[in-house]
DODODO-443765 format. One record per residue (C-alpha): x, y negated, z negated; chain; residue number from 1. Coordinates in pm, 1 decimal. Example, Ala and Ser with C-alpha at 12.3 -4.5 7.8 and 13.67 -1.06 7.14 Angstrom:
[rec [1230.0,450.0,-780.0],'A',1]
[rec [1367.0,106.0,-714.0],'A',2]
END
This chain:
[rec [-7373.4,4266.7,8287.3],'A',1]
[rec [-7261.9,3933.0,8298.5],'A',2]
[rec [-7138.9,3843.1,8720.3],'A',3]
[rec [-6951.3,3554.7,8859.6],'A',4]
[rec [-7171.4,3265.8,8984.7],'A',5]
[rec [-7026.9,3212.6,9330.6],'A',6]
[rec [-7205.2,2849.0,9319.4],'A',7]
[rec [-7022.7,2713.9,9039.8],'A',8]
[rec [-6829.3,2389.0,9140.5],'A',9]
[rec [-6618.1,2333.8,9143.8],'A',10]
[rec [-3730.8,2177.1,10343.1],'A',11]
[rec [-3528.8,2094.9,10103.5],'A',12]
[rec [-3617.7,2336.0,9837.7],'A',13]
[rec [-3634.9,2257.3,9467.9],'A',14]
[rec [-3273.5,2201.9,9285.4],'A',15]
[rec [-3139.5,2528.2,9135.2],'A',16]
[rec [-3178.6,2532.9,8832.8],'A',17]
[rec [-3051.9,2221.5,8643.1],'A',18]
[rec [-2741.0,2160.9,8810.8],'A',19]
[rec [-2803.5,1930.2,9100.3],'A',20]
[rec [-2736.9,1587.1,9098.7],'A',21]
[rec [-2999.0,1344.8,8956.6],'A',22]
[rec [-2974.1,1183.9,9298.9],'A',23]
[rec [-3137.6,1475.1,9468.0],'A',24]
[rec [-3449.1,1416.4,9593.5],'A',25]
[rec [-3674.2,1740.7,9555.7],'A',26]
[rec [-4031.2,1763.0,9705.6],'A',27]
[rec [-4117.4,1915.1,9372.5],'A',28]
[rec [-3966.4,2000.8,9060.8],'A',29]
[rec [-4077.9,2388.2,8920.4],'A',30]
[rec [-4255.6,2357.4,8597.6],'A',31]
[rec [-4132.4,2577.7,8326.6],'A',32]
[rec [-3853.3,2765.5,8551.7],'A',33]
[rec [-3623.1,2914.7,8330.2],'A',34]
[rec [-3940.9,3080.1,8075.2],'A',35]
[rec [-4139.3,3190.5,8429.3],'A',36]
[rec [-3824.7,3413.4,8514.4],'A',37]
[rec [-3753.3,3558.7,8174.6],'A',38]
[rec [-4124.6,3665.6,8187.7],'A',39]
[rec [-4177.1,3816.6,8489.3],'A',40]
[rec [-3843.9,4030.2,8490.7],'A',41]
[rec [-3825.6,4089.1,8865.2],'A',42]
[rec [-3632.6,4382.5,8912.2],'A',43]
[rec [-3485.7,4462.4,9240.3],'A',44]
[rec [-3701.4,4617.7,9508.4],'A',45]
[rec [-3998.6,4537.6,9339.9],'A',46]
[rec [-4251.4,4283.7,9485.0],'A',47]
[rec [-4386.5,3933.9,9327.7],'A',48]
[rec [-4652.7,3752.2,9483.4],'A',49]
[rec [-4645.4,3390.5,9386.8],'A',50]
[rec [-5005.7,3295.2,9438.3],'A',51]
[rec [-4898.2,2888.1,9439.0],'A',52]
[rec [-4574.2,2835.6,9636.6],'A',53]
[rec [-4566.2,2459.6,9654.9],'A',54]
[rec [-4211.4,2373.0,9769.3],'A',55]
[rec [-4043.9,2744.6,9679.9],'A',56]
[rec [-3858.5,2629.3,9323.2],'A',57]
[rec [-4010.2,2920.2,9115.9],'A',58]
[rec [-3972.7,3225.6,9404.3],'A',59]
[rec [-3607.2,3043.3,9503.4],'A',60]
[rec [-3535.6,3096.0,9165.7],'A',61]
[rec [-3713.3,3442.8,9160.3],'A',62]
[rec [-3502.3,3546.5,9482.8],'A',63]
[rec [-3171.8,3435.0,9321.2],'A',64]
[rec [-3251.9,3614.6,9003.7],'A',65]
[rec [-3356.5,4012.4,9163.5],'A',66]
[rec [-3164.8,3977.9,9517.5],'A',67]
[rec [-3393.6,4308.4,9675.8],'A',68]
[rec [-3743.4,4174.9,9551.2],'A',69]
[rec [-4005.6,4136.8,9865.4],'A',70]
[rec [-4172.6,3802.9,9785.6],'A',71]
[rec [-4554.4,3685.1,9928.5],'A',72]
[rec [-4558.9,3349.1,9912.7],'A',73]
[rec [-4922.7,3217.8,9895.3],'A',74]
[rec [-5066.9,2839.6,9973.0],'A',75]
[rec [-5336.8,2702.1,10056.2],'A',76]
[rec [-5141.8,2371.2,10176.5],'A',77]
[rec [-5020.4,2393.6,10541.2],'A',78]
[rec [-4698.0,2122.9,10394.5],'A',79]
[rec [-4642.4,2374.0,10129.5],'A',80]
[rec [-4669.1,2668.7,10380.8],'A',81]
[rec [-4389.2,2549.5,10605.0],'A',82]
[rec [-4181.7,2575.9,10307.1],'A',83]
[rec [-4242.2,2898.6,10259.5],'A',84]
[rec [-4182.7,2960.5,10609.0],'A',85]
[rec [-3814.6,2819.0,10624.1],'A',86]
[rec [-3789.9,3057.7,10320.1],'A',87]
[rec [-3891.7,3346.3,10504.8],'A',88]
[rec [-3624.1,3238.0,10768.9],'A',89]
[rec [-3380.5,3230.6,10500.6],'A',90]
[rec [-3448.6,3549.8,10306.5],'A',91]
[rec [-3494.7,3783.0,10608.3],'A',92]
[rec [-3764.0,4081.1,10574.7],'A',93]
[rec [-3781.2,3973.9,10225.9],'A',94]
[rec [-4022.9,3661.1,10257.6],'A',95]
[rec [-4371.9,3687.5,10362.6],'A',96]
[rec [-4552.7,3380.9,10405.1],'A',97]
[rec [-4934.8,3363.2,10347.8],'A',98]
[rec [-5179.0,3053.1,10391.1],'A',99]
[rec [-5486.3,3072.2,10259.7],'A',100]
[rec [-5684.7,3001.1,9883.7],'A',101]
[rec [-5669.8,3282.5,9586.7],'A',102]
[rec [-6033.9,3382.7,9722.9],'A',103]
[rec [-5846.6,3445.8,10071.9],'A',104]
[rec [-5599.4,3690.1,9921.9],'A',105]
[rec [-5797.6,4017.2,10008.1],'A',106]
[rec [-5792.3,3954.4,10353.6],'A',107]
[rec [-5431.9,3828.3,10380.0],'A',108]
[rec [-5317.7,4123.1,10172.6],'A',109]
[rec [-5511.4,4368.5,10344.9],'A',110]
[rec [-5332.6,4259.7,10691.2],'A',111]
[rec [-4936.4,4345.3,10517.6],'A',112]
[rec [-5134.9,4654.9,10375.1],'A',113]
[rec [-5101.7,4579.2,9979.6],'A',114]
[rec [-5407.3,4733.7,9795.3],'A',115]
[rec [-5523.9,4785.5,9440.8],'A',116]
[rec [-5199.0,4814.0,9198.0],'A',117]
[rec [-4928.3,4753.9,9445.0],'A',118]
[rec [-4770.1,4415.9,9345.9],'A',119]
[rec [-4496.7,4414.2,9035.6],'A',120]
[rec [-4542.9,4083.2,8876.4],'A',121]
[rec [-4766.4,3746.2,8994.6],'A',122]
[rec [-4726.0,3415.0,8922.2],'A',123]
[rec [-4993.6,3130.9,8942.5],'A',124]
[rec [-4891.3,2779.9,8861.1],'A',125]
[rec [-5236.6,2604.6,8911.3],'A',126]
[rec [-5306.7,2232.5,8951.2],'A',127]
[rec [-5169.3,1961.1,9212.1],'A',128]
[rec [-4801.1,1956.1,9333.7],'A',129]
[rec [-4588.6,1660.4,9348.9],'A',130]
[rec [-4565.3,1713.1,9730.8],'A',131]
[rec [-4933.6,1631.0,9736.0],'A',132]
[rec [-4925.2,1315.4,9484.8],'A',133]
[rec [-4656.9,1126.3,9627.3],'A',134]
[rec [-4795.5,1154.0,9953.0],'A',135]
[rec [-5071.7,815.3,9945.7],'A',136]
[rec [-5247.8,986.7,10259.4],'A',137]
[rec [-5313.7,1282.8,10121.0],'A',138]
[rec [-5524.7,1060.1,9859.2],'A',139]
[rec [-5454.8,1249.0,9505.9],'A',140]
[rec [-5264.0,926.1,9417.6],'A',141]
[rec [-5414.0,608.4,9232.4],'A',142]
[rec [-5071.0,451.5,9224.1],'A',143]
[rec [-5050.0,501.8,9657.5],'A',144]
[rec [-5339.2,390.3,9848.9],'A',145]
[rec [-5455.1,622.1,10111.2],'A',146]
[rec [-5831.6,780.4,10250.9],'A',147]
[rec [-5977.8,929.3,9986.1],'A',148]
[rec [-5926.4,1264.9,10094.8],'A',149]
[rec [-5771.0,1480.9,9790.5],'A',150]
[rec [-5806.2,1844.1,10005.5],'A',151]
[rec [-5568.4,2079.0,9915.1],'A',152]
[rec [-5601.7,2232.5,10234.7],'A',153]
[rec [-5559.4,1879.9,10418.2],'A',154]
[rec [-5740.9,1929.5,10760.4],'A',155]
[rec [-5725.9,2321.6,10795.6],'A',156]
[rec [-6089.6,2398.6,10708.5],'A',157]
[rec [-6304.7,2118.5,10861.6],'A',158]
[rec [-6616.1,2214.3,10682.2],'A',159]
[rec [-6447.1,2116.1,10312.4],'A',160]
[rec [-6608.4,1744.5,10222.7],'A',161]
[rec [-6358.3,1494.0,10132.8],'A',162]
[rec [-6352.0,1285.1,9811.6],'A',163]
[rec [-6526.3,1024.0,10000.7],'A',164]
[rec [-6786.1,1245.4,10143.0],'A',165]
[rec [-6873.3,1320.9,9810.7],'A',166]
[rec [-6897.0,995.0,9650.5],'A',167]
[rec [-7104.8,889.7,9993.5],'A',168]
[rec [-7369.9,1179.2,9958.1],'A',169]
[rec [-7400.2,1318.6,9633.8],'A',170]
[rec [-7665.2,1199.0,9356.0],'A',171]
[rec [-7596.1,976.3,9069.2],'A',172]
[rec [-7672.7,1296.5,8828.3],'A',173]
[rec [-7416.8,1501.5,9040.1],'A',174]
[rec [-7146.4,1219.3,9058.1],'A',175]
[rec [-7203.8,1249.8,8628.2],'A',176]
[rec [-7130.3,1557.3,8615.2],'A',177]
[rec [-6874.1,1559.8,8820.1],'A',178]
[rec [-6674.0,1292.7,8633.6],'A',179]
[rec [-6824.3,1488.3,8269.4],'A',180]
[rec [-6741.9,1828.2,8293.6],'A',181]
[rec [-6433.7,1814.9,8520.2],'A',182]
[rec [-6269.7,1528.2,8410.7],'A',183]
[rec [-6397.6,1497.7,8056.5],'A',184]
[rec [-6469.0,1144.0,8121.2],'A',185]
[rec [-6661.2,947.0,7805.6],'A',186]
[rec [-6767.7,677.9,8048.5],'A',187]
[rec [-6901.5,907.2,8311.6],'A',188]
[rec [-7210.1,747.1,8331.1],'A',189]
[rec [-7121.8,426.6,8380.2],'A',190]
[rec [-6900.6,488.4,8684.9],'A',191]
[rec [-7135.3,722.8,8829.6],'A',192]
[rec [-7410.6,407.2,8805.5],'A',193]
[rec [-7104.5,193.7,8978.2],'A',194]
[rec [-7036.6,423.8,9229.9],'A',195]
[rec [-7421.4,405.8,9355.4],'A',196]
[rec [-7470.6,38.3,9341.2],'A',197]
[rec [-7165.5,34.7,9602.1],'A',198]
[rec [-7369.8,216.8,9808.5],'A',199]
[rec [-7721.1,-29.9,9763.9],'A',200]
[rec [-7401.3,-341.9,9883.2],'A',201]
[rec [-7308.0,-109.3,10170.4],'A',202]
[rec [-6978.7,-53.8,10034.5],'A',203]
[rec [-6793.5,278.1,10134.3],'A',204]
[rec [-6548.3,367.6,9899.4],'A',205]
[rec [-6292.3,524.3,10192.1],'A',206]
[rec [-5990.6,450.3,10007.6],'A',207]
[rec [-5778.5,558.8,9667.5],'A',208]
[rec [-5754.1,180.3,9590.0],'A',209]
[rec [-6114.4,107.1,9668.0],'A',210]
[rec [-6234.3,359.7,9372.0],'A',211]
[rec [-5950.8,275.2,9162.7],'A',212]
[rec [-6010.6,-67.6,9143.6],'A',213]
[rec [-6387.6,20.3,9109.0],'A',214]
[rec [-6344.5,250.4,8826.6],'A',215]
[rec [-6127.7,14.5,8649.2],'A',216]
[rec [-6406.6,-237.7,8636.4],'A',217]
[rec [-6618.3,-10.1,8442.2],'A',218]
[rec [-6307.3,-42.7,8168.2],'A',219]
[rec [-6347.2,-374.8,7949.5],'A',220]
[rec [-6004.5,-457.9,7820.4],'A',221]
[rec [-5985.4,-108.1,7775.2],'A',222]
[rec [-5656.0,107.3,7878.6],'A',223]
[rec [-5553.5,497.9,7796.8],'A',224]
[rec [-5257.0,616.1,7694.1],'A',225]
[rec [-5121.7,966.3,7798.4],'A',226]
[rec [-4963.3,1246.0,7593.2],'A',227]
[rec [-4640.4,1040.7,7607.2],'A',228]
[rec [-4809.1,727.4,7455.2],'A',229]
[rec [-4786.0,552.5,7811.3],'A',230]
[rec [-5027.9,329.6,7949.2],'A',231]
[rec [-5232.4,517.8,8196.8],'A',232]
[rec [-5486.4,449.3,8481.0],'A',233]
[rec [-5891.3,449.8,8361.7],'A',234]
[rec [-5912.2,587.3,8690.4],'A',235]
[rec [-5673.2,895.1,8634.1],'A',236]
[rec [-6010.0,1145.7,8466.3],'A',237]
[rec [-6191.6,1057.2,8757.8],'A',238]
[rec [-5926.8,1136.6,9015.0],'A',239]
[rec [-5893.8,1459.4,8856.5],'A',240]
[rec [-6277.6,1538.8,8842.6],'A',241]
[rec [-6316.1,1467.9,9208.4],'A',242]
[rec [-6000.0,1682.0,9343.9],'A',243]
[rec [-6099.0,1950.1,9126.2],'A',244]
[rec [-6469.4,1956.7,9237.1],'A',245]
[rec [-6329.7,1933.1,9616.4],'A',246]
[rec [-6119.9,2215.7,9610.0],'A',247]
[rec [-6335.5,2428.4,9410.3],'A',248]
[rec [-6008.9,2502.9,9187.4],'A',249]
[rec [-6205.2,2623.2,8865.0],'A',250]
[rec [-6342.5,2889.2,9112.5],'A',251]
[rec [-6040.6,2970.5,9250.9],'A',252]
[rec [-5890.0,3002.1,8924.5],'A',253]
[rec [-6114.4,3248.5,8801.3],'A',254]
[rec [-6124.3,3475.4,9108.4],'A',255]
[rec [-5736.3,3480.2,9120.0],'A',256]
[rec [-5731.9,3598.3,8777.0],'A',257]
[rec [-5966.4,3886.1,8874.5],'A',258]
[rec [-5746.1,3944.6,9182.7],'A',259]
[rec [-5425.1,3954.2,9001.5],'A',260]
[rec [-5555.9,4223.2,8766.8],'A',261]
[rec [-5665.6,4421.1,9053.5],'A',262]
[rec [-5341.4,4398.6,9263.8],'A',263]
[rec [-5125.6,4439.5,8980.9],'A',264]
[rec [-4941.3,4792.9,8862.5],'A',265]
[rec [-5010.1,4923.0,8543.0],'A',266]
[rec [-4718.7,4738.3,8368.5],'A',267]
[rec [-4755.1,4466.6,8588.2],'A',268]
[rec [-4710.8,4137.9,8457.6],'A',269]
[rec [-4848.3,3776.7,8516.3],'A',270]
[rec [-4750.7,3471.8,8450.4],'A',271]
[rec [-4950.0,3152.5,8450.5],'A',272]
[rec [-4878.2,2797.7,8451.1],'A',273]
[rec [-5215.0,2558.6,8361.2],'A',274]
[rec [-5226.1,2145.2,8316.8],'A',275]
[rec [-5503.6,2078.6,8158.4],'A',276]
[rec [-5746.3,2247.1,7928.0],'A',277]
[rec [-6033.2,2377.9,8151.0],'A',278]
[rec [-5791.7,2595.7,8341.6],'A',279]
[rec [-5620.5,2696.0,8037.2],'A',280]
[rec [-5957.0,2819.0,7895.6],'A',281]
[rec [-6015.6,3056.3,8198.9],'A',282]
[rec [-5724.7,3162.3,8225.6],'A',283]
[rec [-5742.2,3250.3,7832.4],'A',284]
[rec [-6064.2,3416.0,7820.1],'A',285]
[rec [-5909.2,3664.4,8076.4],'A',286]
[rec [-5627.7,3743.8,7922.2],'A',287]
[rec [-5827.8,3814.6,7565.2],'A',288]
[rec [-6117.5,4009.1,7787.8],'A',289]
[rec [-6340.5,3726.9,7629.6],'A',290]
[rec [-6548.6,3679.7,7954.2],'A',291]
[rec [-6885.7,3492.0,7975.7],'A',292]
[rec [-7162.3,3411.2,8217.4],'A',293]
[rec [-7045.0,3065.3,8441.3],'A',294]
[rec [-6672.6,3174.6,8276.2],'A',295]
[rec [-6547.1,2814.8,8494.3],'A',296]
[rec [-6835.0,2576.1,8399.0],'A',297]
[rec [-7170.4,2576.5,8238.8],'A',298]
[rec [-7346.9,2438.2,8489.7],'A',299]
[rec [-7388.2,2437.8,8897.9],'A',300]
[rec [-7373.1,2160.7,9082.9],'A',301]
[rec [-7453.3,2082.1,9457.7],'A',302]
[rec [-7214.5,2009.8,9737.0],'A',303]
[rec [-6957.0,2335.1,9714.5],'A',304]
[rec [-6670.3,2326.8,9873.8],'A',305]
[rec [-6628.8,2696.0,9934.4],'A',306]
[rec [-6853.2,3039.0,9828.3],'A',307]
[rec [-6683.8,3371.9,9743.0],'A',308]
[rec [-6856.1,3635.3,9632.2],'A',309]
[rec [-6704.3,3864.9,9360.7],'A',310]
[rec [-6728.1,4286.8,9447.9],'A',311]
[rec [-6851.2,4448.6,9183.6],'A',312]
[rec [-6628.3,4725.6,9144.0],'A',313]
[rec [-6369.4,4429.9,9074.1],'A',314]
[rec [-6592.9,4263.4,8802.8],'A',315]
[rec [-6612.4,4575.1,8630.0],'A',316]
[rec [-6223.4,4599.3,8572.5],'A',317]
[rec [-6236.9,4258.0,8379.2],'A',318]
[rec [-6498.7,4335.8,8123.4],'A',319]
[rec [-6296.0,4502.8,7905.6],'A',320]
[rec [-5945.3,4361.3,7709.1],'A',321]
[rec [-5685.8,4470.3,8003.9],'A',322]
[rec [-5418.2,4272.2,7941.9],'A',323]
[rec [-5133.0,4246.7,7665.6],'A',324]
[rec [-4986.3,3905.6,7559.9],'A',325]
[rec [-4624.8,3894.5,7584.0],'A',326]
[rec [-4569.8,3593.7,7364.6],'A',327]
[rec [-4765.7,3467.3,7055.7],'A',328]
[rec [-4842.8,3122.0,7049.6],'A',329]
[rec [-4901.8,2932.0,7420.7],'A',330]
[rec [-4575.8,2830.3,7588.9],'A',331]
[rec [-4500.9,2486.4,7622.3],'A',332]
[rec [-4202.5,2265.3,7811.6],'A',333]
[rec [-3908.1,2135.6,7584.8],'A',334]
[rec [-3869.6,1798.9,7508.5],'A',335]
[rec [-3581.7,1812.6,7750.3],'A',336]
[rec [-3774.1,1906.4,8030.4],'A',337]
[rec [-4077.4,1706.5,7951.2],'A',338]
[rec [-3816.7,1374.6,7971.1],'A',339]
[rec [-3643.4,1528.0,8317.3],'A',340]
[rec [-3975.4,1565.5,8456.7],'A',341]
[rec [-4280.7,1402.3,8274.1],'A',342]
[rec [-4544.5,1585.9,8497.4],'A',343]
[rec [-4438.9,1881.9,8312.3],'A',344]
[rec [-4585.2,1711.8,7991.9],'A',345]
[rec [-4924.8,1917.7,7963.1],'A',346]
[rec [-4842.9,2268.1,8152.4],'A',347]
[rec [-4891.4,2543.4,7907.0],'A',348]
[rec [-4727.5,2914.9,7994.5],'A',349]
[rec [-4927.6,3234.1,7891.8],'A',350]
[rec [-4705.2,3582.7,8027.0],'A',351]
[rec [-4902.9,3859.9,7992.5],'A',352]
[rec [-4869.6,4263.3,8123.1],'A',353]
[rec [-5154.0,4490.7,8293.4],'A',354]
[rec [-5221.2,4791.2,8023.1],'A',355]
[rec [-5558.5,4914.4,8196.7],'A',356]
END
């Protein structure tokens, strides 16, 4: 039997619905809001653990929708947690905050006494919120400068390296890999080499400007264009590689999807919100019981952020097809929506329901 490599690497709440004032200024705009709630179907008195609470748009909306539903608001972000605390405060005995990562959820559920296939519906919209972009000192940002931190879980867990701890310590071959297998960069090698000659000129790169700038060198009169045909940053693959090797989110990703199908009812559905291809693929192979060995990346790398360890008993439910797709072809943002809010541009929505 194939088993989950724990060493691979890695308020002013959101305007309901679309009826708020372009002048509002919202922390973060839900992805995909309207489609989420059709999917899940919260009924009343059931309960919906939303696994990625950000600034509360989706379980507002989730609240509004089934008025009796008790809602666990995960995050691993302690900005994103007080949201879901001045939720709680709003929706008395019906919120319940929860800070921690996906791989925490055991223990935090365990404390409010959920077990195995007690929760009605789960959502998990993976990927960075706008809370943590537009914030330069959070360092996720090439357009703000800031320390090149990019932890999800700012300062809470001292032992998690920060960007720049990474780019100070690890090898040139790790720093490649990094850059090639999470951010699917083609000149990964050359930025890796640029990244260690800083270090032979003493340079620390300490700041999101610093590597920025120093990635964009490795670009001769070259520039990228997004999905939208817009001129993008040479830096932006890089940014992404680093925050998701620092957070570990591929691992995340992959245990959440094992822990939603083994908190779930039979019946149960999740919902799933993904940005960019590598999540979508885990998340996919779960949902079509298509599981391999390394399911988030093919190889290990040094320099973990976290280790989890997967029970066994809980690997075994996910060898087998245990899910049924509720749509057929991936969901995607309307234009509309994609022009209201362009980070929505690449999020892709797969609903599916617990059968076994």
């Amino acid at each position: 039997m194939n088993r989950f490599n724990p060493k691979l690497f890695n308020c002013s709440f959101v305007r309901r619905l679309c009826n708020v004032s372009v002048e509002t200024k919202d922390p973060h705009i839900p992805v995909m809001l309207r489609e989420t709630v059709d999917y899940l179907k919260p009924c009343q008195k059931q309960t919906i653990l939303d696994m990625t609470f950000g600034a509360g748009g989706h379980s507002r909306k989730l609240l509004e929708f089934a008025p009796n539903i008790k809602l666990l608001a995960l995050d691993r972000d302690p900005v994103a947690h007080n949201y879901a605390v001045d939720l709680a405060n709003e929706y008395p005995d019906q919120v319940i905050p929860l800070l921690g990562k996906f791989s925490d959820l055991p223990k935090l559920l365990s404390v409010h006494k959920f077990k195995r296939n007690s929760i009605d519906g789960i959502l998990m919209d993976c990927g960075c919120s706008s809370m943590q972009f537009d914030t330069g000192e959070r360092g996720f940002s090439i357009s703000k400068n800031g320390p090149l931190d990019m932890r999800m879980d700012s300062n809470r867990c001292e032992n998690v390296p920060t960007a720049a701890d990474v780019l100070a310590k690890a090898s040139e071959g790790d720093i490649y890999k990094i850059l090639k297998y999470y951010g699917e960069e083609k000149q990964a090698k050359k930025i890796a080499r640029a990244i260690i000659e800083a270090r032979y000129l003493f340079k620390k790169l300490q700041t999101t400007e610093e590597l920025a700038d120093l990635v964009d060198s490795c670009f001769i009169s070259e520039y990228k264009l997004d999905k939208l045909q817009r001129r993008s940053h040479n830096a932006t693959k890089t940014f992404q590689a680093l925050r998701i090797f620092v957070n570990n989110e591929l691992n995340e990703i992959n245990y959440g999807m094992i822990l939603a199908h083994h908190y779930l009812k039979l019946g149960g559905r999740l919902v799933t919100i993904t940005f960019h291809s590598l999540e979508d693929t885990i998340v996919k192979r779960h949902l079509m019981g298509n599981l391999i060995e390394n399911t988030a990346n093919p190889i290990p790398l040094k320099f973990s952020s976290h280790m989890m360890s997967t029970e066994e008993g809980m690997m075994m439910e996910i060898m087998e097809k245990n899910w049924k797709m509720l749509h057929k072809h991936v969901i995607t943002p309307t234009m509309e929506e994609v022009e209201n809010n362009p980070r929505s541009r690449s999020a892709k929505l797969r609903a599916a329901a617990k059968i076994k």
